[in-house]
C-alpha positions, -999 to 999 in steps of 0.1 A, spaced: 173 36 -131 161 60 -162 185 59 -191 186 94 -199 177 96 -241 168 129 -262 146 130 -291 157 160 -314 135 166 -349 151 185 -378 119 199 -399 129 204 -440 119 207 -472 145 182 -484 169 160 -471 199 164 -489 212 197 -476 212 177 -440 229 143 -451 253 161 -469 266 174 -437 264 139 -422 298 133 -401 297 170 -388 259 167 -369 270 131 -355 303 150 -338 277 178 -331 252 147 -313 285 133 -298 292 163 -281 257 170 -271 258 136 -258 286 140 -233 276 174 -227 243 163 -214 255 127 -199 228 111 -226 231 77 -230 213 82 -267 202 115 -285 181 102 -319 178 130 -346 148 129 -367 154 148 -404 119 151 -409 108 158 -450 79 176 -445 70 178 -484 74 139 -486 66 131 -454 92 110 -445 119 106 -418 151 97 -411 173 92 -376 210 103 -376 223 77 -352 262 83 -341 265 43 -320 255 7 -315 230 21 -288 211 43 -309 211 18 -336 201 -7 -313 170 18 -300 161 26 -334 159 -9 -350 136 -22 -315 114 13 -322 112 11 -358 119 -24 -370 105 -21 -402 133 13 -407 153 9 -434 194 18 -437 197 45 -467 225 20 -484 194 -5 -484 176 22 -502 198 37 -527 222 6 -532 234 24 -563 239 61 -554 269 67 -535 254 99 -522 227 76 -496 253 52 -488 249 61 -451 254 31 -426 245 52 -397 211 68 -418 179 49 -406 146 57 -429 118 51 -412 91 60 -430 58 87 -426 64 90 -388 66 131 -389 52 133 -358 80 133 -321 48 138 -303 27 107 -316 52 89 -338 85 93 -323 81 89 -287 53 59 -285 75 31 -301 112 44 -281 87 40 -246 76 8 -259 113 -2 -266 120 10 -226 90 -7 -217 100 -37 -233 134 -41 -215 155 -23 -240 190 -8 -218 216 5 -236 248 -10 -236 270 15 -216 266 42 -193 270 74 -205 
């Protein structure tokens, strides 16, 4: 059986404006989530000056997903160890993958492909 996932991209000029508002899009992806029976939504903040991305991820599924996709992701604590303002568990940097088309999608079917399930139904 498919494990029904979304992929949702968040295009900016910067990032802060976005993970200052944090806790309030992980309810908002929490909702969607049950709204939608989703078993994983991954939002992509996608800097499109810097070229870099990161994935809001609200559970131990989408964690899970992300760190099979993107293993070489990076949590923003890991990051910043020193500025309070990055110290977000749940924040996965992932590098230059701006792309949902070619850079987003290809590693979270190869994760699918490779066995990955999540945990619990939605």
């Amino acid at each position: 059986a498919q494990s029904p996932i979304a992929i949702a991209v968040i295009e900016t000029t910067s990032t802060a404006p976005v993970l200052s508002r944090t806790k309030e899009i992980q309810d908002e992806i929490r909702r969607v989530k049950k709204a939608r029976s989703l078993h994983v939504l991954l939002l992509a903040v996608v800097d499109i000056v810097r070229l870099e991305t990161l994935l809001i991820l609200t559970d131990a599924d989408e964690r899970s997903l992300a760190a099979v996709s993107f293993p070489d992701g990076k949590h923003m604590e890991e990051i910043h160890p020193l500025d309070e303002s990055y110290t977000h568990p749940n924040v996965l940097a992932i590098g230059a993958k701006v792309s949902r088309k070619l850079d987003l999608v290809p590693p979270v079917q190869r994760a699918f492909m490779g066995g990955w399930k999540p945990s619990h139904p939605a």
